[in-house]
Each structure stands twice: as C-alpha cells, then as structure tokens.
TORPA-4810 file (N, C-alpha, C, O; in nm, 3 decimals):
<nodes>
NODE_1_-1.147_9.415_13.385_-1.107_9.276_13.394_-1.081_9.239_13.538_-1.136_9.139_13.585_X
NODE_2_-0.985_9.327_13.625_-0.960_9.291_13.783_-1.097_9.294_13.800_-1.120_9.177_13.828_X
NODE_3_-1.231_9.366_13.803_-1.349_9.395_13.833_-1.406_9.236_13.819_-1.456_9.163_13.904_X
NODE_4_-1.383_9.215_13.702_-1.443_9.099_13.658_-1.416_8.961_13.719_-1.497_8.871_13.739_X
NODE_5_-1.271_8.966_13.749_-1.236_8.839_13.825_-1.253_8.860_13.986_-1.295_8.772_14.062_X
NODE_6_-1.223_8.960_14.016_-1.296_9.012_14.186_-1.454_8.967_14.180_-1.476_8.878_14.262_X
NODE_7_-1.550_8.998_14.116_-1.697_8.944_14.161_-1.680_8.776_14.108_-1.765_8.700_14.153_X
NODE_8_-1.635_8.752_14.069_-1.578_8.605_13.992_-1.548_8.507_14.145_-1.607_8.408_14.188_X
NODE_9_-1.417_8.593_14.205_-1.408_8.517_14.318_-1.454_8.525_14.438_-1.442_8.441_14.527_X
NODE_10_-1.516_8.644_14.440_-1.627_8.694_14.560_-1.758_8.577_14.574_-1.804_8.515_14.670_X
NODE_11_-1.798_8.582_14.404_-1.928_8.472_14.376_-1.875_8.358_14.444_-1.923_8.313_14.548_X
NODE_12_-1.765_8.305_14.377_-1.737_8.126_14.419_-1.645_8.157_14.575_-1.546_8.085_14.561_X
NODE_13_-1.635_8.208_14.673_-1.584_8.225_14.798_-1.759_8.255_14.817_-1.793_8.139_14.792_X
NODE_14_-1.851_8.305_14.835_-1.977_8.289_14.875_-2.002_8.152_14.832_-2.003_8.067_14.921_X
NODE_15_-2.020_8.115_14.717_-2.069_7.972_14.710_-2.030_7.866_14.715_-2.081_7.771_14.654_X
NODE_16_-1.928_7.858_14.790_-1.816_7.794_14.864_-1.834_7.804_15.007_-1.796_7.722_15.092_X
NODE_17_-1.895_7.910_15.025_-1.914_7.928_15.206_-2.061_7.892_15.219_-2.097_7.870_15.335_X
NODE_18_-2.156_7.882_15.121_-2.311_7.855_15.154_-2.295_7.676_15.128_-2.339_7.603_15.218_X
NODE_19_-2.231_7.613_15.002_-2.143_7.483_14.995_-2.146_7.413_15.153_-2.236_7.348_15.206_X
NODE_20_-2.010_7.453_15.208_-1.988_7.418_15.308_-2.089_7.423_15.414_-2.137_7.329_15.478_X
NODE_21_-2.116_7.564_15.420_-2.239_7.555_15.577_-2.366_7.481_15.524_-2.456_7.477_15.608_X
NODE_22_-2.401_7.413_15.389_-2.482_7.271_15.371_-2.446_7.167_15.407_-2.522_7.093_15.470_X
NODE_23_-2.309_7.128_15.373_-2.233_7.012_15.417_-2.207_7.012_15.603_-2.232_6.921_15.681_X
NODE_24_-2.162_7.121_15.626_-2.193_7.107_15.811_-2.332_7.042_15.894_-2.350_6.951_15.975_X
NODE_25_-2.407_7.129_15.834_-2.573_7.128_15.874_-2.586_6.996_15.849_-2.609_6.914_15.938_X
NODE_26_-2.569_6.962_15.697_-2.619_6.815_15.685_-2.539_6.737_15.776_-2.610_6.662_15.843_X
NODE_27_-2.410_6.729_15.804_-2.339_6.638_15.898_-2.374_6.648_16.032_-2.346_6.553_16.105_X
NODE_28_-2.434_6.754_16.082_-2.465_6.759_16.210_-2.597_6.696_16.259_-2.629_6.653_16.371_X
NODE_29_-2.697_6.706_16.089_-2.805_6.663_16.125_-2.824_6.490_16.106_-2.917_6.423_16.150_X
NODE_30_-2.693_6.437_16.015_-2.664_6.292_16.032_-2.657_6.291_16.195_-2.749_6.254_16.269_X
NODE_31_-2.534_6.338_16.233_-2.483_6.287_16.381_-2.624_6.287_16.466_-2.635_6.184_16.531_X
NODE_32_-2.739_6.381_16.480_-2.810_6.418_16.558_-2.901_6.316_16.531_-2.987_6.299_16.617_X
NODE_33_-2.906_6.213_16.393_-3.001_6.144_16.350_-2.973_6.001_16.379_-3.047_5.904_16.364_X
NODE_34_-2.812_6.010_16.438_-2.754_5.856_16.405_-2.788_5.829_16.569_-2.831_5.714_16.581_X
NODE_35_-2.782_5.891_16.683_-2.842_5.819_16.774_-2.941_5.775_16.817_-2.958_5.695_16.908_X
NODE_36_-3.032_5.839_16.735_-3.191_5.812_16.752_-3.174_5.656_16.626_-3.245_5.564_16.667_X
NODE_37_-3.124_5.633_16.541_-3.128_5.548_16.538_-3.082_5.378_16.615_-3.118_5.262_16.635_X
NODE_38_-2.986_5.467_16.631_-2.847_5.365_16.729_-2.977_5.319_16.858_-3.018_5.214_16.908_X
NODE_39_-3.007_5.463_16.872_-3.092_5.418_16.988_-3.226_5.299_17.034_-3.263_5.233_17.131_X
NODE_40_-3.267_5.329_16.879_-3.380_5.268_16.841_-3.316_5.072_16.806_-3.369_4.968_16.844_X
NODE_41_-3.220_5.087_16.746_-3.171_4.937_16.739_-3.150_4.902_16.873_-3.195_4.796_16.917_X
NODE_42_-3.072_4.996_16.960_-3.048_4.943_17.061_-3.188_4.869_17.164_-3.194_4.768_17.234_X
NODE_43_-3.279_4.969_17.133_-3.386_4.928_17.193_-3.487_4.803_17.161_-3.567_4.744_17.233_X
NODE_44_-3.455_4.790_17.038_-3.508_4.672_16.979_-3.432_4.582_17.013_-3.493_4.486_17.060_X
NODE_45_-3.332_4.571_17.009_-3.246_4.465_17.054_-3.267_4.420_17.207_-3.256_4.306_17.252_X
NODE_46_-3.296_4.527_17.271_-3.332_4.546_17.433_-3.459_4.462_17.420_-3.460_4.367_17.499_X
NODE_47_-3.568_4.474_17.338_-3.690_4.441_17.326_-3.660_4.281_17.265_-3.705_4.194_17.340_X
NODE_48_-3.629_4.258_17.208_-3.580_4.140_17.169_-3.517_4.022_17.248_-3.549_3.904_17.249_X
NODE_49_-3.409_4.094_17.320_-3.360_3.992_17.438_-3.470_3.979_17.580_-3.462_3.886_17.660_X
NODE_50_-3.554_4.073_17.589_-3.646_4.069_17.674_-3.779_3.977_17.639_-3.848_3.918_17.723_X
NODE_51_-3.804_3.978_17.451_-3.900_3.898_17.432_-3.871_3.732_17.430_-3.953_3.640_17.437_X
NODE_52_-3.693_3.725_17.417_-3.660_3.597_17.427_-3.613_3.550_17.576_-3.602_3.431_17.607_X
NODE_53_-3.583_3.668_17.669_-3.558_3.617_17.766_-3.718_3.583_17.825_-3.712_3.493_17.908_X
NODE_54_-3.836_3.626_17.805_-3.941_3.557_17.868_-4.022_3.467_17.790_-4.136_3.437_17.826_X
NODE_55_-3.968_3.420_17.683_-4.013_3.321_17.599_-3.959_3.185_17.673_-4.012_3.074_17.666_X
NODE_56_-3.829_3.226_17.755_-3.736_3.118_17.809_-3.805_3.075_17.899_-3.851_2.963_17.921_X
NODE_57_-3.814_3.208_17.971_-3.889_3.177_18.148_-4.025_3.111_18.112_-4.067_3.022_18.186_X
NODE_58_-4.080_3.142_18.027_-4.245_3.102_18.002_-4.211_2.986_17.970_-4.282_2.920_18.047_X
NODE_59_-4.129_2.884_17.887_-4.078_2.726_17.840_-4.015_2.694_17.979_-4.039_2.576_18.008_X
NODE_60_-3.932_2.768_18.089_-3.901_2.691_18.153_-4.012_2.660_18.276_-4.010_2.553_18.335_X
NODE_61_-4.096_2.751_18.303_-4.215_2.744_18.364_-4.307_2.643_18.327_-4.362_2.568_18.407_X
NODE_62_-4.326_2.642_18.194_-4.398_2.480_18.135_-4.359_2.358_18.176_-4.415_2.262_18.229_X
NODE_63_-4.224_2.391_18.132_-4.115_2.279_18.166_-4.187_2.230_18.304_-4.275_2.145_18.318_X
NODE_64_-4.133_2.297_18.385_-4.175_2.267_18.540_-4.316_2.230_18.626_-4.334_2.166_18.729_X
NODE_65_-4.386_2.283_18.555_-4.527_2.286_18.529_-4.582_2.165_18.512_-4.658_2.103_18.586_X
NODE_66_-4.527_2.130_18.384_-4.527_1.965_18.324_-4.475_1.871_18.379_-4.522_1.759_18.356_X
NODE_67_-4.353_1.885_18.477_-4.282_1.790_18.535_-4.363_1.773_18.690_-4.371_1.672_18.760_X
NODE_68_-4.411_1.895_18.708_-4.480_1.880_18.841_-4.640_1.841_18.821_-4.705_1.837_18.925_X
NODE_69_-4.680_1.824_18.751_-4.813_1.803_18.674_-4.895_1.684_18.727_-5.006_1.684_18.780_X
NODE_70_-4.784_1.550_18.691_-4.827_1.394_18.667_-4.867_1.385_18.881_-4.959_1.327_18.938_X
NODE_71_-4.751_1.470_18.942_-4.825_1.398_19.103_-4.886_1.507_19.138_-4.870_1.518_19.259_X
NODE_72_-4.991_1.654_19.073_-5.075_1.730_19.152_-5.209_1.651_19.056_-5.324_1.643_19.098_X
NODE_73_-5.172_1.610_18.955_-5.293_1.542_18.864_-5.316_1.367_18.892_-5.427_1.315_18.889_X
NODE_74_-5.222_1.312_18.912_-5.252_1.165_18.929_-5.155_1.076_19.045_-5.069_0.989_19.033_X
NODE_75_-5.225_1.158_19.178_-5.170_1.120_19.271_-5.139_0.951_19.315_-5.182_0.854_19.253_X
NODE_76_-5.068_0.948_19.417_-5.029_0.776_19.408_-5.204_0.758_19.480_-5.228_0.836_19.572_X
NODE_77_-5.321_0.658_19.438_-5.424_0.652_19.506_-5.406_0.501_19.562_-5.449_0.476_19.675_X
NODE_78_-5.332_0.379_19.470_-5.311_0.240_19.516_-5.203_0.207_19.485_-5.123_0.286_19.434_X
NODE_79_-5.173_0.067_19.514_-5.027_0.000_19.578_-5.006_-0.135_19.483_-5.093_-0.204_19.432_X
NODE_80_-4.878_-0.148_19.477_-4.927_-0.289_19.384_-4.916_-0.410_19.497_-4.845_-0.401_19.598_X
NODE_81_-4.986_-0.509_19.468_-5.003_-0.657_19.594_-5.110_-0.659_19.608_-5.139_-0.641_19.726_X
NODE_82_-5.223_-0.678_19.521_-5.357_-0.696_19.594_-5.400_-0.842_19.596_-5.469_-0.904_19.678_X
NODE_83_-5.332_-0.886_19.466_-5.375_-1.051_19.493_-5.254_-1.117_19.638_-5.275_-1.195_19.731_X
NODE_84_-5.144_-1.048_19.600_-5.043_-1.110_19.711_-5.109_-1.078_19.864_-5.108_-1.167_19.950_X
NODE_85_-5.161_-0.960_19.889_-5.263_-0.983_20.052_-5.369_-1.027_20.062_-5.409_-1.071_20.169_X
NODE_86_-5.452_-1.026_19.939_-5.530_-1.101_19.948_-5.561_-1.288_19.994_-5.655_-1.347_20.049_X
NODE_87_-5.400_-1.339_19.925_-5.432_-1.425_19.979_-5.351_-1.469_20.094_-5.358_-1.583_20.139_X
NODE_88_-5.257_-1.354_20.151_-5.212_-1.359_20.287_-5.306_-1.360_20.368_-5.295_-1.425_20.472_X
NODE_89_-5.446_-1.272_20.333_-5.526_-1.305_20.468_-5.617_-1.393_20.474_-5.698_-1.411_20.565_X
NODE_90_-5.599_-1.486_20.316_-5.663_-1.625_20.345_-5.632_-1.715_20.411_-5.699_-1.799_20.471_X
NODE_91_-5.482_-1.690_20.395_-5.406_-1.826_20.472_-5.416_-1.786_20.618_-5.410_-1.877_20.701_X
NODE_92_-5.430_-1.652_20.659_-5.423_-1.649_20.825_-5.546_-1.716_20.867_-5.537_-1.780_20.971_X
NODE_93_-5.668_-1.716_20.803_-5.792_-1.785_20.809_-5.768_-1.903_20.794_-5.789_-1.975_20.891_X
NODE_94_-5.723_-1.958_20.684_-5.700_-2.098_20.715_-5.656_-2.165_20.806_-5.715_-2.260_20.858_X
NODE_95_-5.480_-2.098_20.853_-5.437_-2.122_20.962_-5.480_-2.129_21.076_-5.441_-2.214_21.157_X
NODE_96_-5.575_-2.034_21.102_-5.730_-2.028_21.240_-5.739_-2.130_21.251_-5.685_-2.211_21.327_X
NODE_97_-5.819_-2.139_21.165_-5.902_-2.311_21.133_-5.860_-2.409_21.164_-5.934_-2.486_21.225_X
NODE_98_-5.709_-2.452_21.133_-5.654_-2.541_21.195_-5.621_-2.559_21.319_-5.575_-2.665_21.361_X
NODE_99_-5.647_-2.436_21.402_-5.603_-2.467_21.548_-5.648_-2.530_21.621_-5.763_-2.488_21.633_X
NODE_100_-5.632_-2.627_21.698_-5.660_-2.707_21.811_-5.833_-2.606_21.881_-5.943_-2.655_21.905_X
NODE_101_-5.806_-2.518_21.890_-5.895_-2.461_21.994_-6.056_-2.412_21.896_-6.166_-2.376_21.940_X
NODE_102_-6.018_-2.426_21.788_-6.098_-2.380_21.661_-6.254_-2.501_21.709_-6.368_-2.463_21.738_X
NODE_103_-6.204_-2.647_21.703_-6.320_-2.710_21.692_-6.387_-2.741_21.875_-6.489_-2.805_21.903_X
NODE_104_-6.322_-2.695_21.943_-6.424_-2.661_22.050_-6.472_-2.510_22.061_-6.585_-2.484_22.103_X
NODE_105_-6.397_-2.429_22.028_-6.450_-2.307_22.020_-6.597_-2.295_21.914_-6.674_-2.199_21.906_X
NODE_106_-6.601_-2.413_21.847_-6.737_-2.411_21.775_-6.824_-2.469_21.828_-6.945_-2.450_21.816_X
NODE_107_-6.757_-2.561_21.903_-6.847_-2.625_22.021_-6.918_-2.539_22.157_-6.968_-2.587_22.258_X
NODE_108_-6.906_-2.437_22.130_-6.920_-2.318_22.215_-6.817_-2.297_22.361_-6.812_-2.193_22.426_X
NODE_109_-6.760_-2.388_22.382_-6.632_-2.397_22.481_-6.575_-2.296_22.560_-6.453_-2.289_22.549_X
NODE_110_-6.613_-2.237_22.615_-6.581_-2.078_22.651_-6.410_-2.019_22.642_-6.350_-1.925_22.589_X
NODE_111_-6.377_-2.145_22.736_-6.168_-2.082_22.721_-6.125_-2.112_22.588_-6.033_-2.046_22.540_X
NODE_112_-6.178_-2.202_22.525_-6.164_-2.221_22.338_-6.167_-2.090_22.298_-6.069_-2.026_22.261_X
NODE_113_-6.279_-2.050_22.305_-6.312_-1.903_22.247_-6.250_-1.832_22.271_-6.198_-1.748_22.198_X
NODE_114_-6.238_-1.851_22.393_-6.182_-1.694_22.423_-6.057_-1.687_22.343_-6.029_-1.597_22.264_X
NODE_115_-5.975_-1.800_22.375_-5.799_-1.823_22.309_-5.808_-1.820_22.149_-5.727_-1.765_22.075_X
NODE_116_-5.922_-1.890_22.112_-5.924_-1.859_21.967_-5.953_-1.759_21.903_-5.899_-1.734_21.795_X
NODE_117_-6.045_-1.684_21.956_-6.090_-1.542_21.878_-5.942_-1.404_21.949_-5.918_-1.290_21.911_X
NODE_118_-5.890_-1.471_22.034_-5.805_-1.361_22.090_-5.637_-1.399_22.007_-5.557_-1.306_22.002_X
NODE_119_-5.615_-1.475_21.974_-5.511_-1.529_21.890_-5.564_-1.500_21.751_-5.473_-1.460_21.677_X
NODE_120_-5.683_-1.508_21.692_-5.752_-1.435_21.578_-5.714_-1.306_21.567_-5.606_-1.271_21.518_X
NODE_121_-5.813_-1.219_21.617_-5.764_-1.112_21.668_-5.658_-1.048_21.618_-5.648_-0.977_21.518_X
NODE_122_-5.538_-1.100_21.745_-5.373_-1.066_21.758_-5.322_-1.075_21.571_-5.253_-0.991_21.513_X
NODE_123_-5.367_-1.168_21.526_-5.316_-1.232_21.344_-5.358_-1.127_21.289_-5.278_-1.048_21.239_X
NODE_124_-5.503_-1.105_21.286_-5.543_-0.995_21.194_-5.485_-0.814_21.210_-5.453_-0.710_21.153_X
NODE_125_-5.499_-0.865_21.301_-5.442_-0.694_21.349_-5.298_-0.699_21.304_-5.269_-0.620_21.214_X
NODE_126_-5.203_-0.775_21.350_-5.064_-0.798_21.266_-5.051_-0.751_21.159_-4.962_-0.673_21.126_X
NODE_127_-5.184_-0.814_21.058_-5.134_-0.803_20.952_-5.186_-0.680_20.883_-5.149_-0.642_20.772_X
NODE_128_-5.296_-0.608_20.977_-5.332_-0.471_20.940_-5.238_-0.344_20.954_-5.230_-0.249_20.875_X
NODE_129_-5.163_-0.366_21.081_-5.049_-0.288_21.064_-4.988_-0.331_20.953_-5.015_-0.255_20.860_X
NODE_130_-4.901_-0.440_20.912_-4.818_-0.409_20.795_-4.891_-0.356_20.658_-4.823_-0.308_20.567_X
NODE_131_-5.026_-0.368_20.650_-5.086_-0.315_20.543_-5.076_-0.220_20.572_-4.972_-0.174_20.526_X
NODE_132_-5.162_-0.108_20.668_-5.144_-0.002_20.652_-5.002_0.078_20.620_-4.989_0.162_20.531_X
NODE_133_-4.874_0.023_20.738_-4.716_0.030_20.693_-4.686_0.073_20.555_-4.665_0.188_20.515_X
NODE_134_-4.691_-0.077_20.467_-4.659_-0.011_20.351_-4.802_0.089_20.263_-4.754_0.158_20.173_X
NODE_135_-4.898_0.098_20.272_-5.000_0.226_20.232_-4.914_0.351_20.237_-4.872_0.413_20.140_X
NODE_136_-4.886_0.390_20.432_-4.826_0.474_20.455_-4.667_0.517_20.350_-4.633_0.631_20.320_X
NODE_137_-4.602_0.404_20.316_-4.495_0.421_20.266_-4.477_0.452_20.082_-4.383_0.494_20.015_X
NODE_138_-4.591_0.416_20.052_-4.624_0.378_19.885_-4.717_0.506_19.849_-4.701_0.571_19.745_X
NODE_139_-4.819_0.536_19.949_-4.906_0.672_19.920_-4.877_0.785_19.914_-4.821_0.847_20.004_X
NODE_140_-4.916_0.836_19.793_-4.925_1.021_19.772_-4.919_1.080_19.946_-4.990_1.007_20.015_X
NODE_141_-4.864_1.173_20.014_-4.925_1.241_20.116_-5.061_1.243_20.124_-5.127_1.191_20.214_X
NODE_142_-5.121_1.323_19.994_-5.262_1.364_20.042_-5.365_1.274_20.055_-5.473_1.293_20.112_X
NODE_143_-5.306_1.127_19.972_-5.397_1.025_20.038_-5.380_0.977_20.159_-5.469_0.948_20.239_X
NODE_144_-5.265_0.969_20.175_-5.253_0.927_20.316_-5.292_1.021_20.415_-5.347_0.986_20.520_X
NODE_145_-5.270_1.122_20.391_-5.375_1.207_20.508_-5.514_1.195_20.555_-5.571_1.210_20.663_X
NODE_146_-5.561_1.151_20.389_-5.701_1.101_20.419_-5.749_0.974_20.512_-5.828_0.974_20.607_X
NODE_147_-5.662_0.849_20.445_-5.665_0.747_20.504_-5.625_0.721_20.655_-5.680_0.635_20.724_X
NODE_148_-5.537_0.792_20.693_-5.518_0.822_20.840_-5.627_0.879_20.948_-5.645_0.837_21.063_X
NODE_149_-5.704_0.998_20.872_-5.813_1.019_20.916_-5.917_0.933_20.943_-5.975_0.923_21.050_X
NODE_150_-5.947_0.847_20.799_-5.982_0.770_20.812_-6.005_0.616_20.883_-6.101_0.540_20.886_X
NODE_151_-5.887_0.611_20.931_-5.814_0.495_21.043_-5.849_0.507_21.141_-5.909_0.424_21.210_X
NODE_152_-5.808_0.646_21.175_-5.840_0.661_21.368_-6.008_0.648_21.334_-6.046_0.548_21.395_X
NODE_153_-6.088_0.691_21.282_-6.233_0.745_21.322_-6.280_0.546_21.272_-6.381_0.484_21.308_X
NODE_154_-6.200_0.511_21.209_-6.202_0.348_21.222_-6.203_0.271_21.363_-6.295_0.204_21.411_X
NODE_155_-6.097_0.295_21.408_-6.063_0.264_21.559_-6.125_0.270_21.651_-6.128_0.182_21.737_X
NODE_156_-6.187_0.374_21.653_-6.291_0.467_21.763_-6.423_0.407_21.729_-6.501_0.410_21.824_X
NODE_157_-6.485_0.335_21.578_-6.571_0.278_21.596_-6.544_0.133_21.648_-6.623_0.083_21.728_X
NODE_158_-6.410_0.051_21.595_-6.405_-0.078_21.671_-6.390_-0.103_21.807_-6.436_-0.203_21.862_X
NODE_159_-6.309_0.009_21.881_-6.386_-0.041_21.992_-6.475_-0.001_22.091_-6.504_-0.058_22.196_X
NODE_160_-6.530_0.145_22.025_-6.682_0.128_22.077_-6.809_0.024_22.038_-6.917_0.030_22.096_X
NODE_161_-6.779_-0.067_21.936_-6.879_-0.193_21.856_-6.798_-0.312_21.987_-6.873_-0.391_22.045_X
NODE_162_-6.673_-0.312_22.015_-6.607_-0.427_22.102_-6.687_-0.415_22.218_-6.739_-0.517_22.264_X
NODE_163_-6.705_-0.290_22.281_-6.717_-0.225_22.427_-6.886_-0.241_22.421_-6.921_-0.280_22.533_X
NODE_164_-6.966_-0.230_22.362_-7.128_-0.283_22.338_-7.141_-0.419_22.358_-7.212_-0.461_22.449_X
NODE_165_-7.065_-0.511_22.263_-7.073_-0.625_22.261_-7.034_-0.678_22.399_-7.111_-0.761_22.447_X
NODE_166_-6.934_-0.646_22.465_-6.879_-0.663_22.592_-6.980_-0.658_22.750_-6.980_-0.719_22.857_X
NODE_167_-7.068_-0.534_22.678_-7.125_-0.483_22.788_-7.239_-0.611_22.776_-7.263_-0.664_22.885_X
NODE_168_-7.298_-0.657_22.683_-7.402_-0.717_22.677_-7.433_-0.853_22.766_-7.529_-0.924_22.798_X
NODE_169_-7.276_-0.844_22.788_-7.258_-1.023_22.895_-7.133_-0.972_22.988_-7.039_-1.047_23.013_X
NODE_170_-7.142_-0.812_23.045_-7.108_-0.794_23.181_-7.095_-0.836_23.237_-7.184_-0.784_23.304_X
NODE_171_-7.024_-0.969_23.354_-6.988_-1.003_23.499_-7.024_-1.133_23.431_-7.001_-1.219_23.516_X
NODE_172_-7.080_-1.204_23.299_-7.060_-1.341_23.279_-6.932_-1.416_23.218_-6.831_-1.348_23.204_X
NODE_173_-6.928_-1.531_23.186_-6.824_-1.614_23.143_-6.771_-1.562_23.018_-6.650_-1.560_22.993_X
NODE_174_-6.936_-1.484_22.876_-6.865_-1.509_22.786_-6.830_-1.348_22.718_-6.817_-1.307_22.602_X
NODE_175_-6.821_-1.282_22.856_-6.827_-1.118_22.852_-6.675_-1.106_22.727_-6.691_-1.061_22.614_X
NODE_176_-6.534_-1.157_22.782_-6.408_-1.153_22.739_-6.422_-1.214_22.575_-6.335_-1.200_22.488_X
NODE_177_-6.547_-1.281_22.560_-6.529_-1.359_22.431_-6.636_-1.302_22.339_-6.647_-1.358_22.230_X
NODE_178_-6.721_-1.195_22.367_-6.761_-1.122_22.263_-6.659_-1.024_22.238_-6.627_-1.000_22.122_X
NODE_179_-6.602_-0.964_22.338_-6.507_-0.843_22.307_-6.420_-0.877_22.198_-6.404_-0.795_22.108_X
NODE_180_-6.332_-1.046_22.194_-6.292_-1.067_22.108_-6.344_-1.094_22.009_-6.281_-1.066_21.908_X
NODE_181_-6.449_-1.143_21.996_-6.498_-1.196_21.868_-6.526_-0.995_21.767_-6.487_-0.945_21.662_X
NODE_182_-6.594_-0.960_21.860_-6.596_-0.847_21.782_-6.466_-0.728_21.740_-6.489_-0.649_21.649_X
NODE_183_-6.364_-0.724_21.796_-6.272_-0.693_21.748_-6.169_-0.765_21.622_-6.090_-0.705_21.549_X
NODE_184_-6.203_-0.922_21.625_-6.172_-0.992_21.508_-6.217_-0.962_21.404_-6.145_-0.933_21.308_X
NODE_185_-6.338_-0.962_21.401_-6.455_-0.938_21.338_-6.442_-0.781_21.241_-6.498_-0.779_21.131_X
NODE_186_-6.389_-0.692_21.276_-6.406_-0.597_21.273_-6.293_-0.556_21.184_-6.296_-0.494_21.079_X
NODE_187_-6.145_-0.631_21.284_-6.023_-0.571_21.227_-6.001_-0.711_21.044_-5.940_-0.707_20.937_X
NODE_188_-6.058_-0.772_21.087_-6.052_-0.879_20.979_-6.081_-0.814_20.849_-5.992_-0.792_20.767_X
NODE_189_-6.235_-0.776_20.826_-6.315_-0.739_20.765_-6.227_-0.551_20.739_-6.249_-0.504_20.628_X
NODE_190_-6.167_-0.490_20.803_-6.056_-0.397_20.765_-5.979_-0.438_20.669_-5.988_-0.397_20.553_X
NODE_191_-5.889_-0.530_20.712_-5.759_-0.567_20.669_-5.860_-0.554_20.491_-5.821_-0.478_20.401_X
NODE_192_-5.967_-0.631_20.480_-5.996_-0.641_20.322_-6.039_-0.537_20.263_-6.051_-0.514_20.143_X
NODE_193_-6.064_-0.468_20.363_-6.096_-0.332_20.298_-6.004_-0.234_20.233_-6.028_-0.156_20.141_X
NODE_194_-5.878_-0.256_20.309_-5.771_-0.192_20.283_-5.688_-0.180_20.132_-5.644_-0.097_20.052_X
NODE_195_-5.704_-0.359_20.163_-5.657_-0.423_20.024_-5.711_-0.343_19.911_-5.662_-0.257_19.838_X
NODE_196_-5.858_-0.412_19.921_-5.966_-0.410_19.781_-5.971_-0.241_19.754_-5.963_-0.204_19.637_X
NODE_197_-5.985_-0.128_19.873_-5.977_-0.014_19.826_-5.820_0.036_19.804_-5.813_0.115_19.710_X
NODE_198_-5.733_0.017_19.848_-5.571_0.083_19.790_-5.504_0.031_19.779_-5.390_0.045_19.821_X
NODE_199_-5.579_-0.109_19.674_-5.361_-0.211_19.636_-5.483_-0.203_19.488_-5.595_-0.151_19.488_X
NODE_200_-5.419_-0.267_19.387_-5.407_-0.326_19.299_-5.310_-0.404_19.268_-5.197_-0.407_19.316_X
NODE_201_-5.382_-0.504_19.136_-5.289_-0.646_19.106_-5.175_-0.594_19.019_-5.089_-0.671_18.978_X
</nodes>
C-alpha cells in the first residue's frame, strides 16, 4: 500500500512537473510572440501615420498647386479701359484740330507745322507714357517683360523712321517739320496699338 501511494505520488509530482514546464514554455512563447506582434501594430500604425501624413502633404501640395495655378496658367495679358483710351486719344485729335495753327499748317505754312505737329507730338507721347504706366502697373511680369522689350526695339525704330525723314530735307526750312510729323505719326499710331492689343472694354 505505502508502495502504492509512493508511485501514486511520484506519477502526479512528474505530471505536475511536465504540467508546469508546458505552462512555462507556453508563457514564454506568448511573451516572445507578443512583441512581434506589438511590433507589427506598432508598425502599421507607423505605416499608417506615414500613409496619412503624405496623403496631407500630397492635398496640401494640390492645395498650393491650385492656388498658384490661375497666374502660371492665365496670366494678366490685358487691362480694363479700352473704350475709355480709346476715346481719350480721340479727343487729343480733336483737340489738334482745333488749334489755331492746324488750318495754316494745312496750308503748308512752315512755323504752323512745325508748332503743330510738335505740340502733336508732345500730346501723343503724354499720353503714351500714361498708357504704358498703367500696362506696367496692371501686367503679369512676364508680359510686361515682353512688352518692354518690345517698347525699346519700338523706339529705336521711331526715331530711326524720324532721323530718315529728317535727313531727306537736310539744311532746308521743312527739315524740323518732317522730324515732327514723323514722330507724331508714329507715336500716335502706338498709343492705338497699345490700347487695341492690352486693354479691354
């Protein structure tokens, strides 16, 4: 009987000790399992705030993109006032017309001319600076870069066309009165150009 209860408790103290060293093993192999998971959430979560933190940057990049869009796509090209200069530089014409010096200067009159096309002249050009002025002030940069270019190589033809015309009546009376006529002529016929290509109504 002692025999009997000795292998009795020998058996269950062995299977009590193989018990336990299952329950260790398995707990060790939880612990060894729980950071690889931990890890793996963590990393997803890592992956996650990374896929939303550049979901952000990519919307706020649009964002910006879009806001900068309308002046690399539809630069300022015209101005509003085209009927308003337009008929500012009718009335400076009209006003010509009325001058005292106008109906001998048609009479071919030489000091007529000269005073009338040189007071011409002086008007139109006036009013080409303030056109160009506000262009300069109302235009995209990159048009106005153009148009500036465009200005001087303007210039450089009016008065080499003045300086021809000039030469043609060298050392005579009406040498001073082509120069003007053709610089009137020239800057006049600008001023509308200006208009009709960069204002609108």
């Amino acid at each position: 009987m002692k025999r009997r209860n000795l292998f009795v408790v020998t058996t269950l103290s062995a299977m009590l000790m193989v018990g336990m060293s299952a329950c260790s093993q398995s707990s060790e192999e939880d612990a060894a399992n729980q950071p690889e998971s931990d890890a793996v959430s963590v990393d997803s979560s890592a992956d996650s705030t990374t896929a939303s933190d550049a979901n952000e940057k990519d919307q706020s990049k649009e964002t910006s993109v879009e806001s900068s869009t309308p002046e690399q796509d539809d630069p300022v090209t015209k101005v509003e006032g085209k009927q308003t200069y337009i008929e500012k530089l009718d009335n400076i014409q009209k006003e010509l017309d009325a001058m005292p010096d106008k109906k001998d200067s048609d009479k071919g009159v030489t000091n007529a001319m000269k005073n009338y096309y040189g007071v011409s002249y002086e008007k139109y050009d006036d009013a080409l600076n303030e056109i160009y002025a506000l262009l300069k002030k109302e235009l995209s940069p990159e048009v106005m870069a153009e148009l500036k270019t465009e200005q001087l190589q303007w210039i450089e033809k009016k008065e080499e066309k003045a300086e021809k015309e000039r030469l043609k009546y060298e050392g005579g009376t009406f040498e001073n009165v082509a120069w003007y006529i053709s610089l009137y002529e020239s800057t006049k016929d600008r001023c509308y150009e200006l208009v009709k290509e960069y204002m609108r109504n």
